[in-house]
TIROVO-372100 format. One record per atom (N, C-alpha, C): atom name; residue in one letter; z, y, x; residue number from 1. Coordinates in pm, whole numbers, plus 50000, padded with zeros to 5 digits. Example, Ala and Ser with C-alpha at 12.3 -4.5 7.8 and 13.67 -1.06 7.14 Angstrom:
! TIROVO-372100
<node atome="N" residu="A" zz="50780" yy="49431" xx="51319" num="1"/>
<node atome="CA" residu="A" zz="50780" yy="49550" xx="51230" num="1"/>
<node atome="C" residu="A" zz="50780" yy="49670" xx="51320" num="1"/>
<node atome="N" residu="S" zz="50708" yy="49775" xx="51285" num="2"/>
<node atome="CA" residu="S" zz="50714" yy="49894" xx="51367" num="2"/>
<node atome="C" residu="S" zz="50787" yy="50003" xx="51290" num="2"/>
END
This chain:
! TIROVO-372100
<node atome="N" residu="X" zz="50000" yy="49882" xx="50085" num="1"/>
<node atome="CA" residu="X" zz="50000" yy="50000" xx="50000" num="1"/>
<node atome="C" residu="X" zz="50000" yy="50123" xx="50089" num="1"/>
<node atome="N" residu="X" zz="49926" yy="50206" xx="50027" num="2"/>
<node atome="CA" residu="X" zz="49866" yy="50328" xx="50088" num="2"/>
<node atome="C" residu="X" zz="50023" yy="50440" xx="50124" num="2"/>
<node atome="N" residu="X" zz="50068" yy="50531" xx="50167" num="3"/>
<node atome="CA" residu="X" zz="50179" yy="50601" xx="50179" num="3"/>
<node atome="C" residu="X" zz="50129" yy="50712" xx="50100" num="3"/>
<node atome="N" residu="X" zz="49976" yy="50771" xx="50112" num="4"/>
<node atome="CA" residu="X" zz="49992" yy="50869" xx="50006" num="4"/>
<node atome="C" residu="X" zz="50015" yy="50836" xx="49888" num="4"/>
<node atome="N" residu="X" zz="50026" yy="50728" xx="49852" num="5"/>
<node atome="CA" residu="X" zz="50008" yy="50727" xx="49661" num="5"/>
<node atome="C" residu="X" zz="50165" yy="50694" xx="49654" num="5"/>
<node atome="N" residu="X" zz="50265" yy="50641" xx="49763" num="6"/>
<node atome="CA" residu="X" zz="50376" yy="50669" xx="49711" num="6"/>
<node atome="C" residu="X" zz="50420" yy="50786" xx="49757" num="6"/>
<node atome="N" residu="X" zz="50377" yy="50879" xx="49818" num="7"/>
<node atome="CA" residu="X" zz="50420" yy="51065" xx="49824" num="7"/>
<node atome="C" residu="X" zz="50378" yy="51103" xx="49684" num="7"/>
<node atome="N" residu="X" zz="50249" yy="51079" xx="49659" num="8"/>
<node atome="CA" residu="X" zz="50210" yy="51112" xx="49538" num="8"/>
<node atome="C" residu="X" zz="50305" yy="51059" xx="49388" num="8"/>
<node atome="N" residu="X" zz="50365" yy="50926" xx="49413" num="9"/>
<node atome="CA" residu="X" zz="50446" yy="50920" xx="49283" num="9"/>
<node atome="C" residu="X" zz="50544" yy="50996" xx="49329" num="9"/>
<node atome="N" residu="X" zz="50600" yy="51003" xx="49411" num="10"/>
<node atome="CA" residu="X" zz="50765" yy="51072" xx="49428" num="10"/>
<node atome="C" residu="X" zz="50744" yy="51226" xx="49404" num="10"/>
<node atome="N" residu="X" zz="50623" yy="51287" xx="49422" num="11"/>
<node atome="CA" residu="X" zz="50584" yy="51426" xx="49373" num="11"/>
<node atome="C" residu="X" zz="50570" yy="51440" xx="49207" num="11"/>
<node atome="N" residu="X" zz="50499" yy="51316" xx="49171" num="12"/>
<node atome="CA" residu="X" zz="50509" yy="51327" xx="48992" num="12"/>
<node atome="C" residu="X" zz="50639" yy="51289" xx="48906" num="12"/>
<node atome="N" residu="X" zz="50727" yy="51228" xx="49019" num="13"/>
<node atome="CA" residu="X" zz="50807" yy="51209" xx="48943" num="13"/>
<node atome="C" residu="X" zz="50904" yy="51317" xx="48949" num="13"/>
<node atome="N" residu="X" zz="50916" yy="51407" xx="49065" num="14"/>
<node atome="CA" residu="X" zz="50985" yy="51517" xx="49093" num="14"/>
<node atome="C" residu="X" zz="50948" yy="51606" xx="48951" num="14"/>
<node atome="N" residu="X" zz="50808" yy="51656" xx="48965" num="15"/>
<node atome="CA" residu="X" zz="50779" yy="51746" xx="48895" num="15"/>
<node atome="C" residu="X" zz="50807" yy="51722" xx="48717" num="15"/>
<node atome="N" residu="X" zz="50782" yy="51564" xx="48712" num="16"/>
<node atome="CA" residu="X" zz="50868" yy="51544" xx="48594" num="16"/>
<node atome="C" residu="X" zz="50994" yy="51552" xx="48535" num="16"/>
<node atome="N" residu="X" zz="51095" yy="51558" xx="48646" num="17"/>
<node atome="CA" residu="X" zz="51243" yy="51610" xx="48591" num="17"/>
<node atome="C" residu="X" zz="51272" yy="51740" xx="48567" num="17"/>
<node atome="N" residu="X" zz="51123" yy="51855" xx="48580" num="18"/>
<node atome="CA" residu="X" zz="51183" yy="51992" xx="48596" num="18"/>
<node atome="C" residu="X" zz="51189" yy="51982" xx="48444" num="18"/>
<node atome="N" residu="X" zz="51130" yy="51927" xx="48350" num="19"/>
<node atome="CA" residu="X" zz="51165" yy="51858" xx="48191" num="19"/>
<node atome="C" residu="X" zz="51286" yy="51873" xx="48150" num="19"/>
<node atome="N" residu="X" zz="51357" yy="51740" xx="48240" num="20"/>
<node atome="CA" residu="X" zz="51530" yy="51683" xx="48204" num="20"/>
<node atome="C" residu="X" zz="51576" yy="51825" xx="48258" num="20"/>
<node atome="N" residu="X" zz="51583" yy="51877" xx="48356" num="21"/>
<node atome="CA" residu="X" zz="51658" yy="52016" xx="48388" num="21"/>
<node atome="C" residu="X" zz="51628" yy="52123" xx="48305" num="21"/>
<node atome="N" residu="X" zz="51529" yy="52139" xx="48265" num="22"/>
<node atome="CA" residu="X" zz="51493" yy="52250" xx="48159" num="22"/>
<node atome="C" residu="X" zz="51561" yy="52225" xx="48008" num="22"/>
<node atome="N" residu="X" zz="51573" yy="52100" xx="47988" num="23"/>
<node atome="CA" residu="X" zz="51626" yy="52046" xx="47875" num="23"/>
<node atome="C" residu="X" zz="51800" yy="52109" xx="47877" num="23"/>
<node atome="N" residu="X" zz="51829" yy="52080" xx="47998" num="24"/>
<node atome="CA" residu="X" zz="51979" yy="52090" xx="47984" num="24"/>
<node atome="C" residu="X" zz="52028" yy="52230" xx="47987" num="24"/>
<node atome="N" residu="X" zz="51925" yy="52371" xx="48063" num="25"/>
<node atome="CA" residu="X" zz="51947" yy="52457" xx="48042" num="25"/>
<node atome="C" residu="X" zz="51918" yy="52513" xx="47899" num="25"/>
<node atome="N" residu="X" zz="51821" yy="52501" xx="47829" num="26"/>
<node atome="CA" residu="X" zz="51812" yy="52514" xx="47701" num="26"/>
<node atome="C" residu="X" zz="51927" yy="52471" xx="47621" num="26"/>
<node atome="N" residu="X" zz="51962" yy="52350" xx="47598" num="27"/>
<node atome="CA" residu="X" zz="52076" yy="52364" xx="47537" num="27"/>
<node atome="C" residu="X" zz="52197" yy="52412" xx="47616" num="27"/>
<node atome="N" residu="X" zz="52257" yy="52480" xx="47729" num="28"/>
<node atome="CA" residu="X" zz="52290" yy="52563" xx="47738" num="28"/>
<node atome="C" residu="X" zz="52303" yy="52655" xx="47678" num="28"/>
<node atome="N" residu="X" zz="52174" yy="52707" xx="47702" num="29"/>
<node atome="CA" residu="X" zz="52149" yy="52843" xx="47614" num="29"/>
<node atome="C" residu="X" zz="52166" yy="52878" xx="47511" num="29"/>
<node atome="N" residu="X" zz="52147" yy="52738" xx="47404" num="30"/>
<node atome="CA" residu="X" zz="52186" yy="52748" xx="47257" num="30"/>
<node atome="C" residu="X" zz="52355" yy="52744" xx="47272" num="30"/>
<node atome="N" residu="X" zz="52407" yy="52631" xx="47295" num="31"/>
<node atome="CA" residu="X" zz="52538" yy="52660" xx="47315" num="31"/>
<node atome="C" residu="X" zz="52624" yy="52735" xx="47291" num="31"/>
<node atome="N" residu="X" zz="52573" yy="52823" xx="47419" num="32"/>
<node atome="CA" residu="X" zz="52635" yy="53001" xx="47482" num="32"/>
<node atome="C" residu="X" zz="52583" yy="53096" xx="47365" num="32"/>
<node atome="N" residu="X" zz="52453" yy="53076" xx="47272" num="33"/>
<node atome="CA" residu="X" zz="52442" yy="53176" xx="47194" num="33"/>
<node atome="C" residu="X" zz="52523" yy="53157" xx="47050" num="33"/>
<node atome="N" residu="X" zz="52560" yy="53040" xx="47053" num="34"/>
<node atome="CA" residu="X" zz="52627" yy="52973" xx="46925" num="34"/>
<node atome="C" residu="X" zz="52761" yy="53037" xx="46941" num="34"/>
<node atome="N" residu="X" zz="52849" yy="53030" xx="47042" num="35"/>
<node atome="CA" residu="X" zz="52948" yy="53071" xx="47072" num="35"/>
<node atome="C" residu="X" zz="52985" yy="53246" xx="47081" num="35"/>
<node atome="N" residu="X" zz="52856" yy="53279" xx="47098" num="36"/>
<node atome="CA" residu="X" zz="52869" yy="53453" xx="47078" num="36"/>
<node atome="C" residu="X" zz="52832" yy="53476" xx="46957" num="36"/>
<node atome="N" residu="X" zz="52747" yy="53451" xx="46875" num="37"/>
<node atome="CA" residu="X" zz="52732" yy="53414" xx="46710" num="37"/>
<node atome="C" residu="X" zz="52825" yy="53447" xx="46651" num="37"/>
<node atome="N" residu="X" zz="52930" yy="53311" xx="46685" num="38"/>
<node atome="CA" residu="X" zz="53071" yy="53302" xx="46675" num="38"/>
<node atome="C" residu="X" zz="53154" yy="53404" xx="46667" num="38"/>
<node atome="N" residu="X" zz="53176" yy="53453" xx="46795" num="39"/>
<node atome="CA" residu="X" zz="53258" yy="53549" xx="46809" num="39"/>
<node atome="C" residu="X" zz="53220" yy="53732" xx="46743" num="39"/>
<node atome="N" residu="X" zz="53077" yy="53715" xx="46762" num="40"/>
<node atome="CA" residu="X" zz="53025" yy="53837" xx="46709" num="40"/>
<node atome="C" residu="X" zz="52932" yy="53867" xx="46600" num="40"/>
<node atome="N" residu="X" zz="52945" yy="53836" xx="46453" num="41"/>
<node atome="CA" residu="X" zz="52835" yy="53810" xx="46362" num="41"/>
<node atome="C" residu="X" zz="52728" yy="53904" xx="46387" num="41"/>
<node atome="N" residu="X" zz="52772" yy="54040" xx="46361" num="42"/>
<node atome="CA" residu="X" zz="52696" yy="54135" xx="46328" num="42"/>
<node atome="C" residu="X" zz="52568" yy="54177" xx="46422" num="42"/>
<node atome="N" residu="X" zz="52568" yy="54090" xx="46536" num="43"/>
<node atome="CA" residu="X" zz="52459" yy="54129" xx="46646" num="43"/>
<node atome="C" residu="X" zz="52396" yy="53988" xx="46627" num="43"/>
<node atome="N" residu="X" zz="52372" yy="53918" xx="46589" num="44"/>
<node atome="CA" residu="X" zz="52340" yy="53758" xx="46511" num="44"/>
<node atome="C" residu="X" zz="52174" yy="53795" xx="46560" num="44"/>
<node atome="N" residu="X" zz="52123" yy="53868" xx="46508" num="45"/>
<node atome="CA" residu="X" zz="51952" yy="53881" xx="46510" num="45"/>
<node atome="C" residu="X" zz="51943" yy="53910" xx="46666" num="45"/>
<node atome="N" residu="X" zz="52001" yy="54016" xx="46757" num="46"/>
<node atome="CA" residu="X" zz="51977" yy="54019" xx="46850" num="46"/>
<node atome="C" residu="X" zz="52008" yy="53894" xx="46963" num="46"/>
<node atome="N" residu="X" zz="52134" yy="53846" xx="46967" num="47"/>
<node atome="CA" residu="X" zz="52116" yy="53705" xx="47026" num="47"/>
<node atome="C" residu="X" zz="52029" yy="53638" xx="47004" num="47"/>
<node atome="N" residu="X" zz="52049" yy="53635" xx="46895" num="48"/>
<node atome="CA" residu="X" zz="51896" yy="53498" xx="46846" num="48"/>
<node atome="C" residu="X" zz="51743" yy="53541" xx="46908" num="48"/>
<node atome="N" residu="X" zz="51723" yy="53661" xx="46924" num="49"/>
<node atome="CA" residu="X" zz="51612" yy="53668" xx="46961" num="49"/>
<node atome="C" residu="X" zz="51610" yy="53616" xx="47129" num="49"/>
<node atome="N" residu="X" zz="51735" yy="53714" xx="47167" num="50"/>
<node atome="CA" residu="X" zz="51720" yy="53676" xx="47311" num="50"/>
<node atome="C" residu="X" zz="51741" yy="53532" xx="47358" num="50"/>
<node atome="N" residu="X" zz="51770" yy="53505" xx="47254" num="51"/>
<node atome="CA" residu="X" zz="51855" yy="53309" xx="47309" num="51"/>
<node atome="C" residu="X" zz="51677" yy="53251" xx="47300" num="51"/>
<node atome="N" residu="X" zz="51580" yy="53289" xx="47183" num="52"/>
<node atome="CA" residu="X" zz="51453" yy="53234" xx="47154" num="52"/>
<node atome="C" residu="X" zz="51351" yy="53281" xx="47282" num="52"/>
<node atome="N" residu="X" zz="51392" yy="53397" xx="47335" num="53"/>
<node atome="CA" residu="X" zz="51301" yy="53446" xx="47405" num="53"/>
<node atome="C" residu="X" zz="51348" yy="53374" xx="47565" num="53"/>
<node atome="N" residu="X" zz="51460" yy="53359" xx="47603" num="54"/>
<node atome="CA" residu="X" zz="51472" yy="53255" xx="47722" num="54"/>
<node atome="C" residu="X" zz="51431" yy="53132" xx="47708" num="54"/>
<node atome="N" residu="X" zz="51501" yy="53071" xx="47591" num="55"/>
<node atome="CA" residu="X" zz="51427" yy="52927" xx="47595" num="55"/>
<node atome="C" residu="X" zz="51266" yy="52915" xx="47599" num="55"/>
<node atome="N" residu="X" zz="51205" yy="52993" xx="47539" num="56"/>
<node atome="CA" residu="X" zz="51081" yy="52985" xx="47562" num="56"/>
<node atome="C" residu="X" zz="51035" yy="53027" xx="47697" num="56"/>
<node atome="N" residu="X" zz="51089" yy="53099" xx="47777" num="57"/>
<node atome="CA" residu="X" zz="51086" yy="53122" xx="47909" num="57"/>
<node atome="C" residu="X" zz="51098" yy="53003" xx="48006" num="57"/>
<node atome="N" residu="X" zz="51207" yy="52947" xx="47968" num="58"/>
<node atome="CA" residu="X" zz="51240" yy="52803" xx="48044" num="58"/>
<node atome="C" residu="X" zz="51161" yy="52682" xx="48030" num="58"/>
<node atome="N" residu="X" zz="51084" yy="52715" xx="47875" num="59"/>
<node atome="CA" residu="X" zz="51032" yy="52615" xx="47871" num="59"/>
<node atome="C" residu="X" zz="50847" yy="52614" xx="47926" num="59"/>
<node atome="N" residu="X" zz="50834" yy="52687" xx="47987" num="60"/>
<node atome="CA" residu="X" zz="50718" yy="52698" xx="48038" num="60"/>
<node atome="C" residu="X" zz="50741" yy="52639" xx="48160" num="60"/>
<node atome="N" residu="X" zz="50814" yy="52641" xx="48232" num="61"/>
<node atome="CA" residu="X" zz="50828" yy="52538" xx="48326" num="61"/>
<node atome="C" residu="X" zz="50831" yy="52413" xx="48345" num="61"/>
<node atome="N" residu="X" zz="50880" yy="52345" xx="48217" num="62"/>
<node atome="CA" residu="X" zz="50887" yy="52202" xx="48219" num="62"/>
<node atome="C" residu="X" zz="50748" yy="52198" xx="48175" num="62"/>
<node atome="N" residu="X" zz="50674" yy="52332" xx="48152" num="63"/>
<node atome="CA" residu="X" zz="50497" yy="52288" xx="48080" num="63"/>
<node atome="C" residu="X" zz="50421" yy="52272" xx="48226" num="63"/>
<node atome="N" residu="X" zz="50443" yy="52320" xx="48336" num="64"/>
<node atome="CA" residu="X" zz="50424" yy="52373" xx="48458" num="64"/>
<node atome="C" residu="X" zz="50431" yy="52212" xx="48523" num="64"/>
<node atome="N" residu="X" zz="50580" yy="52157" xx="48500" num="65"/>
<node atome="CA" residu="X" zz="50618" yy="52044" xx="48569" num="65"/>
<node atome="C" residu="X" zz="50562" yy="51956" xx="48504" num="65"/>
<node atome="N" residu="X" zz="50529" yy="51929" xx="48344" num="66"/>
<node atome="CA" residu="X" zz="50442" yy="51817" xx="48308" num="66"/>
<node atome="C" residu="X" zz="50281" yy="51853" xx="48410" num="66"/>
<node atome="N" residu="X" zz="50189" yy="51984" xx="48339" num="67"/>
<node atome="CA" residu="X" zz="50128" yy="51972" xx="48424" num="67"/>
<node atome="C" residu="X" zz="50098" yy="51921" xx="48567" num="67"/>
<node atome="N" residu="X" zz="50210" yy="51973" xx="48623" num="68"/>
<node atome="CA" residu="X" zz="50138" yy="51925" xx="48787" num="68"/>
<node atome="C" residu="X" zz="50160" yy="51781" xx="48784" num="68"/>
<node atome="N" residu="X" zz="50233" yy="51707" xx="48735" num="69"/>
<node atome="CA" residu="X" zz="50258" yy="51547" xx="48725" num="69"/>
<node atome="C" residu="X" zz="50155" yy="51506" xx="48679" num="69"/>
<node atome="N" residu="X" zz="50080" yy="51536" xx="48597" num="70"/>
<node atome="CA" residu="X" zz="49937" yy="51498" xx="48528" num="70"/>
<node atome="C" residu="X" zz="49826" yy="51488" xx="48611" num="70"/>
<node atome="N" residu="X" zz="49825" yy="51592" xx="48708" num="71"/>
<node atome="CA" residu="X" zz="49736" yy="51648" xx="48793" num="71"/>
<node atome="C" residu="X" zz="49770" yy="51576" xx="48916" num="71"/>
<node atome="N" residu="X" zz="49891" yy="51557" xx="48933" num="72"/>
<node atome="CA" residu="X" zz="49881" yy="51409" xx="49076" num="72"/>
<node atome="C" residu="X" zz="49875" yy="51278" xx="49000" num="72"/>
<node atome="N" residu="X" zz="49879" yy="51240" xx="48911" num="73"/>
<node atome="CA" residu="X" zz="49860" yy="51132" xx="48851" num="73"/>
<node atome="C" residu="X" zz="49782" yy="51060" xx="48833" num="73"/>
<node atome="N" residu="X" zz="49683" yy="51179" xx="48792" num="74"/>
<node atome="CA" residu="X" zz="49489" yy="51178" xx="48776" num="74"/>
<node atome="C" residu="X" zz="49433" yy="51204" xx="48859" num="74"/>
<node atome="N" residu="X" zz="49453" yy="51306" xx="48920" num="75"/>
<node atome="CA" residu="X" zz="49342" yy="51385" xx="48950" num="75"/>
<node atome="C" residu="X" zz="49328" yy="51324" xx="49126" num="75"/>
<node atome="N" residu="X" zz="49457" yy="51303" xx="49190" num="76"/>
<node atome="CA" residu="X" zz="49448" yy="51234" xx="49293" num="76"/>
<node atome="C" residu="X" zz="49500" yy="51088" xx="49319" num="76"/>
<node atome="N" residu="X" zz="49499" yy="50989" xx="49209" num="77"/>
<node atome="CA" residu="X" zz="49519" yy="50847" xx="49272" num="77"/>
<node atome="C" residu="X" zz="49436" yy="50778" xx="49381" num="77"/>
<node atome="N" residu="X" zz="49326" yy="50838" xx="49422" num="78"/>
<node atome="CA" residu="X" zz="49257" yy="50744" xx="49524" num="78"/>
<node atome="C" residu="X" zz="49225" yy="50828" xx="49638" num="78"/>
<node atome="N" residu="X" zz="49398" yy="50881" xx="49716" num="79"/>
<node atome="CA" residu="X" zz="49372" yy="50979" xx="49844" num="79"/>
<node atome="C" residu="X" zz="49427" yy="50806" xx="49929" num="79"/>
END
């Protein structure tokens, strides 16, 4: 067996956990906004936006990390 194609899995599989890590900061995020919710009704719309507008921030990365896993997966199995 070739050594690039196991650099190449250990790179797709890297880039696949930025997923599981993105996952766990997101719910973080909900969490922490649930808990200020909590404590503060009346600003309710503004958390929420900002809690929607990070997670969607974060989650472009795990779009980033599926991508590039796709792209060593495919695009280079026969280095």
């Amino acid at each position: 067996m070739d050594i690039n194609k196991g650099l190449i899995a250990i790179g797709a599989g890297l880039a696949v956990m930025t997923g599981m890590m993105t996952g766990l900061g997101e719910g973080t995020c909900a969490a922490h906004a649930c808990d200020a919710i909590g404590k503060n009704p009346e600003v309710e719309s503004k958390i929420r936006s900002t809690m929607i507008l990070g997670i969607a921030l974060s989650e472009t990365c795990a779009i980033y990390g599926l991508l590039v896993a796709i792209l060593l997966m495919f695009v280079y199995p026969n280095l």
